[in-house]
C-alpha angles and dihedrals in degrees: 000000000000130000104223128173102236133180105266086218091062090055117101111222115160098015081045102131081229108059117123100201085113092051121033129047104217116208116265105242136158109264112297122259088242085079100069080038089063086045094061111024099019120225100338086181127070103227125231131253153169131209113212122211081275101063093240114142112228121195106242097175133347107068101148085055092038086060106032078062092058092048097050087051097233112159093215145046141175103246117175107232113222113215111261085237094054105132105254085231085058086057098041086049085057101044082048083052094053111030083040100127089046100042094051089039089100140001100248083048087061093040093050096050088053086056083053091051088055091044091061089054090249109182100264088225092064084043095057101034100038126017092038085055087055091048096043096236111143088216127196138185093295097023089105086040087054090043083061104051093059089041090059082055109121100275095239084058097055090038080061097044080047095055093043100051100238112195113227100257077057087050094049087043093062105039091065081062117112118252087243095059093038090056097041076052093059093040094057092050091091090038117048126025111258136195132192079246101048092034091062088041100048081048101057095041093050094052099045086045088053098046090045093051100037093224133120136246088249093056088040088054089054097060117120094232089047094047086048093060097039098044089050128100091237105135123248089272092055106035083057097054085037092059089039099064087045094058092046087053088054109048098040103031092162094045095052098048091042095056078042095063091045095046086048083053089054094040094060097049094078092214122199107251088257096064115071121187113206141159141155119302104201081062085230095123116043100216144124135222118201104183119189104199100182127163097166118068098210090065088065106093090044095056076051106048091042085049092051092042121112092229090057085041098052090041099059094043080056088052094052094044087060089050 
């Protein structure tokens, strides 16, 4: 490989083939230090590059000096040369070396950058047996189709998955999701608080309520409860729990009116502090937990006295028989 001094101008940055701005979020910083370093010693490293059959010159590694050159307005700069036969996997191991800490700063970023590697028509047998090794993924025959499938995500979408830190299972998760979902997901970004947690869970109410109901997100928008909430002036915290409960009325009708009643029972007890009520509220176990919780020995017999009593009786018979 050897070091030339080429034109700046002839150097492809952003159209490079190799750019990776479609495929890789890098983390929001304050400027490198290697800014005020240009500023002071100049570009101590010789940037990489590789010439296609066409003689055009594409920016392998070096873009912050690549850039800080044409800032600066110098005509020339050392640039290694990689060899036009250099193997495209050789290229991509070099760009992994280099762009490491970013790649493996998050799972979509190593997905992605698997997505960039088949993009540059990497043999898929490097891809599996090698670069999945480096990125810790365990692949199998539809692991890069699956890889695909989130990549093709909205971008915003993935910028969030990206910021939040979603596992893969998460990722997967969301790509089976429906465009229309996907996009009413983006749009609520600026509008509700989500989290990686209550974006998966407002997701996969809202489909199954959809399904269920046969409906569409347009005609579900247009609901007077959901307008209410949206149209409020909740803030973003409360117009999230607030949608929230609504999906999960929606989605589990029985199961809501059913922990209502219970709740209404309880309610009506008018329990000491020291006595807690609680059951399952996926109504799967039918079961129920009386917990005493007494630090003074003089409430005793009056824990007593409100457990033995037929209203507490009656009321978790009632329970049971909810359950």
């Amino acid at each position: 490989m050897s070091t030339e001094s080429i034109n700046i101008n002839d150097v492809l940055i952003d159209d490079s083939r190799f750019a990776l701005r479609d495929f890789l979020f890098e983390s929001v910083s304050k400027p490198s230090c290697h800014i005020n370093t240009f500023c002071t010693l100049g570009i101590l490293y010789p940037i990489i590059v590789a010439k296609d059959s066409k003689g055009l010159i594409h920016l392998v590694d070096g873009r912050k000096r690549a850039e800080y050159a044409k800032q600066s307005r110098d005509r020339m700069i050392r640039a290694m040369v990689l060899p036009e036969m250099t193997p495209v996997s050789d290229i991509v191991s070099l760009i992994y070396c280099n762009k490491r800490n970013e790649i493996e700063s998050s799972v979509l970023n190593k997905v992605q950058f698997l997505c960039f590697a088949i993009s540059m028509n990497v043999p898929e047998s490097w891809i599996l047996q090698v670069l999945c090794g480096a990125l810790e993924f365990k692949p199998h025959s539809e692991f890069l189709r699956e890889c695909e499938r989130i990549f093709n995500l909205p971008r915003q979408l993935r910028q969030f998955c990206h910021e939040k830190k979603f596992s893969l299972k998460q990722l997967l998760n969301l790509s089976y999701y429906s465009t229309e979902i996907m996009n009413q997901l983006i749009e609520w970004k600026s509008t509700l608080q989500l989290t990686a947690s209550t974006l998966e869970e407002i997701a996969s109410h809202l489909r199954d309520y959809l399904r269920a109901t046969g409906t569409n997100i347009k005609n579900f928008l247009a609901e007077p409860d959901v307008e209410e909430i949206f149209e409020s002036s909740l803030s973003q915290r409360d117009k999230t729990e607030k949608l929230r409960q609504l999906l999960y009325l929606r989605r589990f009708p029985t199961l809501s009116e059913v922990n209502a009643d219970i709740r209404h029972i309880i309610k009506q007890l008018h329990l000491p502090k020291e006595i807690k009520i609680t059951w399952d509220s996926t109504l799967e176990n039918k079961n129920v937990d009386v917990t005493v919780n007494i630090n003074d020995p003089q409430k005793w017999q009056l824990v007593l006295d409100t457990l033995s009593s037929p209203g507490v009786k009656k009321a978790v018979q009632s329970i049971l028989d909810e359950l």
